[in-house]
DODOZA-648237 format. One record per residue (C-alpha): z, y, x; residue in one letter. Coordinates in steps of 0.001 Angstrom, whole numbers, plus 500000, padded with zeros to 6 digits. Each point is the difference from the previous one (the first is absolute). Example, Ala and Ser with C-alpha at 12.3 -4.5 7.8 and 13.67 -1.06 7.14 Angstrom:
BEGIN
507800495500512300a499340503440501370s
//
This chain:
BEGIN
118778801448286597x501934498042497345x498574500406496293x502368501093497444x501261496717499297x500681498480503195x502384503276499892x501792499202496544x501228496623502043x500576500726503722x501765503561499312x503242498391499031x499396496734502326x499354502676503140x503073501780499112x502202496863499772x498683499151503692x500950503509500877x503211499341498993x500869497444501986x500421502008502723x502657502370498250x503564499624500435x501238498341497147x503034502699499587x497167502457498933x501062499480496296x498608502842498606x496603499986502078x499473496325498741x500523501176496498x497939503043500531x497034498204501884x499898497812496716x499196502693497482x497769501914501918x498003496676500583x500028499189496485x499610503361498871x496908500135502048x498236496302498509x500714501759496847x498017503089500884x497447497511501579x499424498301496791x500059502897498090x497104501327501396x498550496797500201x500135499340496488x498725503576499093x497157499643501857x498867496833497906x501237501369496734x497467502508501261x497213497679500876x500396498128496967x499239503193497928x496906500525501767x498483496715499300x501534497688502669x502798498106497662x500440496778500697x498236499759503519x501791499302502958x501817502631502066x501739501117503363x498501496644500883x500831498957504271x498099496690500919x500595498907504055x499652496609501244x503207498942501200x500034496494500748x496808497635500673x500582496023501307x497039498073500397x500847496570499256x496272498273500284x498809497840497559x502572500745497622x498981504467500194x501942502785500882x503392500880499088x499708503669498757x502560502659499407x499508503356499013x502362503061499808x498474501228496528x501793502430497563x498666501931497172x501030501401496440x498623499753496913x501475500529495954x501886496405500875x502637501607502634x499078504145500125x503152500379497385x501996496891502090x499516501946502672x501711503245498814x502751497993498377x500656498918503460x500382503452501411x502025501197496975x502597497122499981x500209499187503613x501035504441500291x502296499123496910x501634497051502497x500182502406502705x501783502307498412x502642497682498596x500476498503503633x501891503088500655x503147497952499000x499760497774502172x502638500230502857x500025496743502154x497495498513502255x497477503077499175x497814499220502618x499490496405499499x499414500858495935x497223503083500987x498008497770502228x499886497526497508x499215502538496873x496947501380501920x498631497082500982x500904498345496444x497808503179498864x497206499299502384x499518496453498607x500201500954496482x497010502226500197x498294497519502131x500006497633497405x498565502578497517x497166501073501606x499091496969502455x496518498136498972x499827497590502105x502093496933499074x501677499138503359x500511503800500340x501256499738496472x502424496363500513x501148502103503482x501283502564498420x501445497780496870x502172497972502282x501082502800502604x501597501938497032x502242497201499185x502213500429503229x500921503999500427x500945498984495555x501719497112501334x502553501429502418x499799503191497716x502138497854497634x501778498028502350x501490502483501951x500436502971497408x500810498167497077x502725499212497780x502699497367499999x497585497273499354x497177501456502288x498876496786502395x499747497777497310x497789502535497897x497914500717503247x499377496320500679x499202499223496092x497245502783499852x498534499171503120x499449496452499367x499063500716496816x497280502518501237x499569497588502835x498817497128497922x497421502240498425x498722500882503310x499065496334500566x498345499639496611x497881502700500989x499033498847503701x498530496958498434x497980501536498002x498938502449502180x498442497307502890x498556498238496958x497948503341499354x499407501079503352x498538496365500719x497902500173497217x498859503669500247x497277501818502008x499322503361501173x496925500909498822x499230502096502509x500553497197502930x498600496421499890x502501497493500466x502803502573500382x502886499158497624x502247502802498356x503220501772498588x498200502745498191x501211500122496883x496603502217498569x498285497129501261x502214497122499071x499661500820495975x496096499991500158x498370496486499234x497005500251501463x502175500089503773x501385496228499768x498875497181501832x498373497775497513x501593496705499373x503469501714501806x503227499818498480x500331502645498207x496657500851499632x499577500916495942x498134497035498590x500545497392502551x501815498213497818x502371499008503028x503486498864498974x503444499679501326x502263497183498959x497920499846496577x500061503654499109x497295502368500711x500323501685503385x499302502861498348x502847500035497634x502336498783502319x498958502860502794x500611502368497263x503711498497498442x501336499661503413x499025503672500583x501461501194496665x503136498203500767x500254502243503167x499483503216498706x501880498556497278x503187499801501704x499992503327501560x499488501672496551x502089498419498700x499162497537496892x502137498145498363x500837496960501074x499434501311503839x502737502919499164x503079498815501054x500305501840503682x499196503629498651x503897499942498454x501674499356503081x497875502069502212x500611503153497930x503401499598499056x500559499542503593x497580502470501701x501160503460500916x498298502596497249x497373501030502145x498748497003500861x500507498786496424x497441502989498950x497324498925502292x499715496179499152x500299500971496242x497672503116500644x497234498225502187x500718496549501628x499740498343496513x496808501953499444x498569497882502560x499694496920498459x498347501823496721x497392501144502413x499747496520501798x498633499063497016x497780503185499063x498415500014502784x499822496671501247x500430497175497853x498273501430496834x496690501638501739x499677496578502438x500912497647497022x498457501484496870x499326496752498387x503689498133500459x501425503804498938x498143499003496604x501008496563499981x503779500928500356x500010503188497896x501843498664497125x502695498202502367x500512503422502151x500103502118496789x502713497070498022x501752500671503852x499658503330499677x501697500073496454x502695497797501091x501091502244502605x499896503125498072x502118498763497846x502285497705502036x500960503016502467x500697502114497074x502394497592498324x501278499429503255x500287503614500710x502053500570496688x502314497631500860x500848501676503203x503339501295500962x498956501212503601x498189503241499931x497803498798502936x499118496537498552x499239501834496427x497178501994502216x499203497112501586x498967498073496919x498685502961498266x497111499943502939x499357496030499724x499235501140496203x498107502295500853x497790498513502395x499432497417497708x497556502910499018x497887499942502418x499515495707499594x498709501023495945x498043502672501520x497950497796502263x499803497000497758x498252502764497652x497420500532502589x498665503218497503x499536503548501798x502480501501497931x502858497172501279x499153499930503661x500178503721499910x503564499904497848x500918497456503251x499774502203502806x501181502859497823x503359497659499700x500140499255503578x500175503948500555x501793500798497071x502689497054500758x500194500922503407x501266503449499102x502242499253497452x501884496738501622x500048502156502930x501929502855497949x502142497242498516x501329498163503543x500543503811501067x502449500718496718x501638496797500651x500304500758503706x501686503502498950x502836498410498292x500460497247502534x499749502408502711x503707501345498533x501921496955498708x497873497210501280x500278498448496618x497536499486498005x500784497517496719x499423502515497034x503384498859497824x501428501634503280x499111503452498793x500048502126496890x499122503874499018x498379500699503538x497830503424497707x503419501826500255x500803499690504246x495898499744500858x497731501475497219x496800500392502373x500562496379500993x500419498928496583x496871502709499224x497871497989503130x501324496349499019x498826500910496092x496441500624501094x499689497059502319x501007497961497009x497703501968496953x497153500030502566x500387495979500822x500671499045496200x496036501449499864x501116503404498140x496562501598499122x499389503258502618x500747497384503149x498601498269502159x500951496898498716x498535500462496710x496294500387500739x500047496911502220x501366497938497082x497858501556497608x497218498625501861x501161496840500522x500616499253496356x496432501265499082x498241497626503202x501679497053498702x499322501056496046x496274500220501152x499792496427502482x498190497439499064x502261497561502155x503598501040498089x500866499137496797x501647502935497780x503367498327499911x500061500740503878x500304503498500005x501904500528496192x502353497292501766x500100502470503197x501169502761498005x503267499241498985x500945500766503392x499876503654498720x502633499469497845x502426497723502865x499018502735502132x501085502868498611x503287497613498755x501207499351503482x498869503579500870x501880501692497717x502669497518499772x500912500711503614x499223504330499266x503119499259497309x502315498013501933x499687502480503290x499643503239498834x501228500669496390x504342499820498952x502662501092501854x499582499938503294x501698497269501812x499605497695503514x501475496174499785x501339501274503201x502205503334499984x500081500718503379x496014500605499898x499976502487497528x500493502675502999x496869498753501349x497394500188497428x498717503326500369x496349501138498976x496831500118502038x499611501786503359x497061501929500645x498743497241501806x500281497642497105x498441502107497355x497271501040502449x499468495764500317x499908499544496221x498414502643499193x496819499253501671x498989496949497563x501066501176497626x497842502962499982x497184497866501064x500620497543497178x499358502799497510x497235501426501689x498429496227500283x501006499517496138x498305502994498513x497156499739502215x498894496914500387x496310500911501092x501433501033503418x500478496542500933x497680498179497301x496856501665501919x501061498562503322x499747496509498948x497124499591497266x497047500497502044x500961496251501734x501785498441496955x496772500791498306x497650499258503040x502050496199500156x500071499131496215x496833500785498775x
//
């Protein structure tokens, strides 16, 4: 009997495989199989996540849940061990929220893939198993099980983009995926490094992935590579160091940071909005939790040594993507920027290293993943009409579509960090981590802050130009077309915003999920 998990990620792959098998002029069964799937891994993990909010309450925060551990591969290869694999998931305050975001965004995605009208069975397949691999990643402790899932989640996004996109669609597919691809191999080297210096403690002589076991000292070979204290070195820098930069440059790319930004542009101006919503929503939170749960707990000490580099990084792109962002004149590539700044969040948060900050970081990855979500799906309302999207294009939208412009103002208050959302409390924490480091200078986070004020410039500055005068289109013939929400629409817009309310004016619901471990790891 599969555990609870193993269900999160084969529902949708299952169904996908089911599919197959369905004519693909069953439009409306393809659509319909996708929501139910996704509605159901949303169900799934909200039960899932419940049940540890409940566990946590009653004294079991922090500790390691739904965990699944089989043996799935074992070589022996004589002298030099075994070659171990293991199919080993679990959740803990690190991923419990990640895991719900999932669930929430990837239903979001499903929703919005109602629009979509050619090639819908090629596109469902791909969704569902896009959606099996994202969650996957997110709950996977095993590092091959982990780097599996990483690299399978690249193709179904790939030919997502490719296929569905815009004008410019194969050159944005191939630009994120060797981009992302690139990563990948930064991240394979590192991982043989550690799983040829590694142990399992609970097998002589048996080598392994597991990540529990791969951030506790005491389970390296002595004298191995990347055994803490060995002293080893590659090319004249610590291997230590360099295990840990070449695995921060990996994540790094997929979160993005500046200056590893440049493919997230293309890929959303060119992705279709639902796809759009689910790499801004999830697939960037990946690489934030690459580095939460593997490169900080397995490389505590080179984490310290870089802290003041990954916070200056962190800095730069907060501020970088908002400059960028206000100098935008594609609604898309404004949103697009807006989440490199904002990401840039998470890189202060970590280089912090306090309680308070590594709790403000995964409060951002949820809070972000709502809101950019809610932001791709206003920008995929208008596009969805005219197929334009440069903002000069359009002016007094509140008189034809006030609940849009009602929806598209809360998206942007909320993002802008507008105390009572989401948004707020996981900057608020943030700012008082990297106040309280003793790795950050104050200049860091004062320096941060004037994002605040480009935020809420290119925020409001594109509010103005969109929604407020006379209304007009650059285009007259497209006036016709630019009627308000559906009930479809509101019902997709609606949901985070709600939840980015709820999430900003009670931040204990998801605060409690994750400080039992943040606490556990830090102290």
């Amino acid at each position: 009997m599969p555990g609870m998990l193993s269900l999160l990620i084969f529902l949708p792959i299952v169904t996908a495989l089911a599919l197959l098998a369905v004519p693909a002029n069953r439009i409306k069964l393809f659509k319909w199989a996708n929501l139910i799937a996704n509605f159901a891994m949303l169900l799934l993990g909200a039960v899932i996540v419940r049940q540890y909010a409940q566990s946590s309450q009653t004294g079991a925060g922090g500790a390691l849940q739904f965990s699944e551990f089989h043996p799935w591969l074992s070589v022996d290869l004589g002298s030099l061990g075994s070659f171990s694999v293991a199919y080993f998931l679990g959740l803990d305050g690190l991923n419990v929220a990640l895991v719900l975001l999932s669930g929430i965004v990837l239903f979001l995605g499903a929703i919005a893939s109602w629009e979509i009208a050619e090639k819908v069975k090629g596109y469902v397949i791909l969704y569902l198993l896009l959606g099996g691999a994202v969650m996957g990643c997110f709950v996977a402790l095993d590092f091959l099980l982990f780097f599996l899932f990483f690299e399978f989640m690249l193709l179904p996004m790939y030919f997502l983009i490719g296929i569905w996109g815009g004008a410019r669609r194969e050159y944005a597919a191939l630009k994120f995926f060797l981009y992302t691809f690139l990563g990948s191999v930064l991240i394979l080297v590192v991982m043989i490094g550690l799983y040829l210096s590694a142990q399992d403690p609970g097998q002589a002589g048996q080598h392994t992935f597991n990540l529990l076991h791969l951030a506790e000292p005491a389970n390296y070979v002595p004298g191995s590579l990347l055994a803490p204290g060995s002293g080893a070195s590659v090319l004249g820098v610590p291997a230590r160091l360099a295990a840990f930069a070449l695995l921060f440059v990996g994540f790094a790319i997929k979160l993005p940071a500046v200056p590893f930004h440049t493919w997230l542009p293309d890929a959303h101006v060119e992705a279709p909005t639902p796809v759009s919503v689910v790499l801004a929503g999830i697939m960037l939170k990946i690489g934030a939790y690459g580095l939460l749960r593997i490169a900080y707990p397995i490389f505590p000490e080179a984490a310290a040594h870089f802290g003041w580099a990954i916070g200056l990084l962190g800095v730069i792109s907060i501020l970088y993507g908002a400059l960028v962002a206000l100098g935008q004149a594609n609604l898309k590539k404004m949103i697009a920027y807006s989440s490199v700044s904002h990401m840039g969040y998470v890189l202060l948060g970590l280089a912090a290293a306090t309680p308070e900050a590594i709790n403000g970081v995964i409060y951002q990855l949820f809070s972000h993943g709502l809101l950019s979500s809610m932001l791709f799906l206003c920008a995929g309302v208008l596009y969805s009409r005219t197929h334009q999207l440069d903002i000069a294009a359009y002016r007094g939208l509140m008189g034809p579509m006030p609940r849009y412009s009602v929806f598209v103002g809360i998206a942007f208050f909320a993002s802008l960090g507008l105390p009572g959302f989401s948004a707020f409390i996981a900057e608020l924490f943030i700012y008082l981590g990297a106040f309280r480091s003793e790795v950050l200078p104050v200049w860091m986070p004062l320096l941060a802050m004037l994002s605040l004020l480009i935020g809420a410039g290119y925020f409001l500055w594109t509010l103005q130009r969109l929604f407020l005068g006379m209304f007009s289109v650059r285009e007259a013939n497209l006036a016709g077309q630019l009627t308000d929400l559906t009930p479809r629409e509101w019902v997709v817009l609606a949901i985070p915003a709600v939840l980015a309310v709820v999430f900003g004016l009670f931040p204990g619901l998801l605060l409690q999920l994750s400080e039992g471990t943040v606490n556990a790891w830090l102290k």
